[in-house]
C-alpha positions in Angstrom: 130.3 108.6 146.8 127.9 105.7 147.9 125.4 108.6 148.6 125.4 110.0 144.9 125.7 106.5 143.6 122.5 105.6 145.8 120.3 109.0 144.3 121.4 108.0 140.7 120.1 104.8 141.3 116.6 106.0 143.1 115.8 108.6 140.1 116.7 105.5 137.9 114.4 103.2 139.7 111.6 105.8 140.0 111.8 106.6 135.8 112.1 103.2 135.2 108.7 102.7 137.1 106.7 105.4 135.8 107.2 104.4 132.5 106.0 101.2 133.1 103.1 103.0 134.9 103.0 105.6 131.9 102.9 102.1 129.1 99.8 100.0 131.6 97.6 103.0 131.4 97.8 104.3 127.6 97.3 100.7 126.6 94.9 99.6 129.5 93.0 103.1 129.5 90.8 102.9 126.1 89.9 99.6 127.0 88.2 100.9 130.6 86.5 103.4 128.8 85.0 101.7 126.2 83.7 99.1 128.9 82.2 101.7 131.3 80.8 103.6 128.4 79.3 100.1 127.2 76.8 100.9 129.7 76.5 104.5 129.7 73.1 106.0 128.2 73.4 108.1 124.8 72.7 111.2 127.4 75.3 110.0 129.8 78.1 110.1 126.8 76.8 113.3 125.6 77.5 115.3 128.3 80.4 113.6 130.0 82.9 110.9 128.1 84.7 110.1 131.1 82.2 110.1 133.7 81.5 106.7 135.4 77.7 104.9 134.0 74.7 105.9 136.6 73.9 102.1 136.7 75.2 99.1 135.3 72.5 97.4 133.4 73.0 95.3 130.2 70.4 97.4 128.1 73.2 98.3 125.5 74.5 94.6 124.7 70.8 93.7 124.7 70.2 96.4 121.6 73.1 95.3 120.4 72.5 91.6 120.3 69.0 92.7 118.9 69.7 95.1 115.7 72.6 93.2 114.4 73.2 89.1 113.6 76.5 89.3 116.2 75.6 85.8 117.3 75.5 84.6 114.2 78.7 86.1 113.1 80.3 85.3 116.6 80.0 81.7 115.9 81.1 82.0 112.3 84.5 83.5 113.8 85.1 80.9 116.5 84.5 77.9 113.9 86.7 80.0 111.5 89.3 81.0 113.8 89.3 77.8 115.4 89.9 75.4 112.4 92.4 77.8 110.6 94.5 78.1 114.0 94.4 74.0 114.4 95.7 73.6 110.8 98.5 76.7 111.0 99.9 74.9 114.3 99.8 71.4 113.3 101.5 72.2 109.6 103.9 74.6 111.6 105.4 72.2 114.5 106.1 70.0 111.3 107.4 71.6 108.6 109.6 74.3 110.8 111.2 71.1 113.0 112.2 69.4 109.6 113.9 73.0 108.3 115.0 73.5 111.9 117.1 70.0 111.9 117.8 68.9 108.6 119.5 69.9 105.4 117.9 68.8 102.0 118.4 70.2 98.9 115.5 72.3 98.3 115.6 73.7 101.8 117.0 77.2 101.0 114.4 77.3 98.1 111.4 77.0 100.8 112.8 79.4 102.9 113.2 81.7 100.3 109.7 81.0 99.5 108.0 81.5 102.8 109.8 84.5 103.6 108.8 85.9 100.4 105.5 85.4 101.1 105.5 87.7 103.7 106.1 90.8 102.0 103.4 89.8 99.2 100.7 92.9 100.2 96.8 91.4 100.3 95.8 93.4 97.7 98.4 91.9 95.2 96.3 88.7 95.6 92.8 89.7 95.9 92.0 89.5 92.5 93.3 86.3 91.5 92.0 85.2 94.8 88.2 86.2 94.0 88.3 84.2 90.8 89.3 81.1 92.2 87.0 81.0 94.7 84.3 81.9 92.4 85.4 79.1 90.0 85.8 76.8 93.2 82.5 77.1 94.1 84.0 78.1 97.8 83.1 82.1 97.7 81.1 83.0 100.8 81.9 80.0 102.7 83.4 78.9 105.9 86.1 76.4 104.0 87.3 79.4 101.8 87.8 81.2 104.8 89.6 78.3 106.2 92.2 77.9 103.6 93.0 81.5 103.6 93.8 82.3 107.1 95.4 79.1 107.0 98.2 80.5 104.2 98.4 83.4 105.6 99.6 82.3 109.2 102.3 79.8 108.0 104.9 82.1 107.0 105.4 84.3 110.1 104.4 81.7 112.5 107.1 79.2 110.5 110.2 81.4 111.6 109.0 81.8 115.3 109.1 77.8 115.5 112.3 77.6 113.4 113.8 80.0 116.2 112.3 77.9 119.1 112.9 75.0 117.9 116.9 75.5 117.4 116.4 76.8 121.5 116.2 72.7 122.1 119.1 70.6 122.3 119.9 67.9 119.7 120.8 65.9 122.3 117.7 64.8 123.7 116.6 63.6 120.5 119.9 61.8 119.8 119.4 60.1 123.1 116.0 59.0 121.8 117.2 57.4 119.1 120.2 55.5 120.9 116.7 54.0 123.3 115.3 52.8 120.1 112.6 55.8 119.6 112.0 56.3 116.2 111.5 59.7 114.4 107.5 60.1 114.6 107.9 58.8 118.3 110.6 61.5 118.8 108.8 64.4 117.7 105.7 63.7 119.1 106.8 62.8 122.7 109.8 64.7 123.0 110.3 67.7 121.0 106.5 68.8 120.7 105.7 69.1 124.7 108.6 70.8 124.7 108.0 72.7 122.0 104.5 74.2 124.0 105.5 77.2 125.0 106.0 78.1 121.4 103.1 76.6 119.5 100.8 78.2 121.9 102.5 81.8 121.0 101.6 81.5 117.1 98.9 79.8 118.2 97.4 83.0 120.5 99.2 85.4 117.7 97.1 83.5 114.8 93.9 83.8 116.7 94.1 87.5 117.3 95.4 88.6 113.5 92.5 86.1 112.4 89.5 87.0 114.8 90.6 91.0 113.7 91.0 90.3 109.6 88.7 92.5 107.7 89.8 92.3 104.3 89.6 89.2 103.2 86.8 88.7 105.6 85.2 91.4 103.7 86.4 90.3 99.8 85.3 87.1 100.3 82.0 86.7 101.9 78.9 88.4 100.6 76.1 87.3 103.2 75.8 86.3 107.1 76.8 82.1 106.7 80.3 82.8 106.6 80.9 86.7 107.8 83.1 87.3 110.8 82.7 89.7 113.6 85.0 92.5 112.3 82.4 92.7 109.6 79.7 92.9 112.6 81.6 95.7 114.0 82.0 97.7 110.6 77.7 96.9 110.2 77.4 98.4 113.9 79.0 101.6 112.5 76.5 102.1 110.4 73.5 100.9 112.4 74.7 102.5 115.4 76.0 105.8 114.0 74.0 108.1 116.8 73.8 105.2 119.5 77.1 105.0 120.6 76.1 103.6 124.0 75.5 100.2 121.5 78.2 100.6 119.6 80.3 100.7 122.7 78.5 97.3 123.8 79.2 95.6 120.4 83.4 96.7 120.3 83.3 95.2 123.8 81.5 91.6 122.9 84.0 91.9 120.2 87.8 92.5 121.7 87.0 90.7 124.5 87.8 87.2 123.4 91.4 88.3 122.7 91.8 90.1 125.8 90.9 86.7 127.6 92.7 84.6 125.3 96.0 86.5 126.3 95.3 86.5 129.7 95.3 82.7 129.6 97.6 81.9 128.0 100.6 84.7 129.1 102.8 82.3 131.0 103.6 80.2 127.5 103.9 83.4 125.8 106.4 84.5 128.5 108.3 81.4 128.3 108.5 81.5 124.4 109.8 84.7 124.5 112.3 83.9 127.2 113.8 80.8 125.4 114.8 82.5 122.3 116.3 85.5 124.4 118.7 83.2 125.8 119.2 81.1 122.8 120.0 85.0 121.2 
């Protein structure tokens, strides 16, 4: 009986394990072939897609840097990225703690609100959207941009720090206030470093939907001052369309902020995700 029981649980392990396997190499695969064929020659990917580069020389990013603004529209994403990711978090951590802890009367009403938001489809705004800016003055610009991503992140990024928030107990902020801390002094040296874990998750979750928007990025921009890379990427398809060795270079220079991003910060992620599985 022990014997069986000890086979079931040996095929068990070894299915459970290549699965895992099976999952790190569809998702990890396309990634190592896009940065060996990064420096691949147009030859070398012509007659072999999954044959290793001959030499690995930078000649690709180097055409790729040359024939397209990517630096330009690099920087443009990082100052973009950056500033709508500061103000998503910091009106987040706020608002969501205040739901997360207190009734008032309109607080079903901005619920409400926010979660209909989320199922209002981009296109349903663009229009409106366009003429604003235009009338604004803030078309093409980095503070149009700004605002924008800014809207969009609050409504998913709300609930995820509603949830975490109720994952910390009430009374370490009642014992605050028996010390004599007041509210402002509560939240900011109590709840918020212990609220980390979760601000850097919609943090890292905001700055990958927002480094990869095209749309809006698209919509609203018409020249290189305020374009993003996706719309770099979408110009390499066309200037790159039988140099694929470049094009390989410029997905590369553009996923890899992400990938390194996540790498970093993982362990907050982790622990986010692990504090509203218990609380569940």
């Amino acid at each position: 009986m022990r014997k069986t029981s000890n086979v079931k649980n040996g095929i068990a392990s070894f299915f459970k394990y290549f699965f895992m396997i099976f999952l790190i190499f569809i998702s990890l695969a396309p990634i190592i072939w896009a940065f060996l064929s990064s420096f691949k020659t147009y030859a070398e990917i012509n007659s072999s897609a999954l044959s290793l580069p001959s030499s690995f020389n930078l000649d690709n990013y180097k055409a790729a840097l040359q024939y397209a603004p990517i630096l330009k529209y690099f920087m443009n994403s990082v100052i973009i990225v950056g500033i709508s990711v500061l103000v998503t978090v910091a009106l987040v951590a706020m608002c969501a703690y205040v739901v997360s802890r207190f009734d008032f009367k309109l607080k079903t009403l901005i619920v409400l609100l926010i979660s209909a938001s989320l199922m209002l489809p981009a296109q349903a705004i663009s229009q409106p959207l366009f003429a604003i800016f235009q009338k604004l003055g803030i078309f093409d610009t980095k503070p149009g941009l700004i605002i924008v991503y800014s809207a969009m992140g609050i409504p998913m990024s709300f609930f995820v720090m509603v949830s975490y928030y109720k994952t910390i107990s009430t009374a370490l902020e009642e014992s605050a206030y028996i010390d004599g801390a007041t509210f402002i002094q509560t939240f900011l040296h109590i709840i918020l470093p212990l609220a980390k874990p979760g601000l850097v998750t919609i943090a890292m979750i905001q700055f990958i939907n927002i480094w990869n928007e095209f749309y809006f990025a698209l919509m609203l921009t018409s020249g290189d001052r305020a374009r993003t890379v996706p719309i770099a990427l979408n110009y390499y398809m066309g200037t790159f369309a039988n140099n694929y060795s470049a094009l390989f270079a410029a997905v590369v220079m553009t996923v890899l902020p992400t990938i390194v991003l996540f790498i970093l910060l993982q362990r907050q992620v982790m622990e986010s995700l692990t504090a509203g599985a218990v609380k569940g």
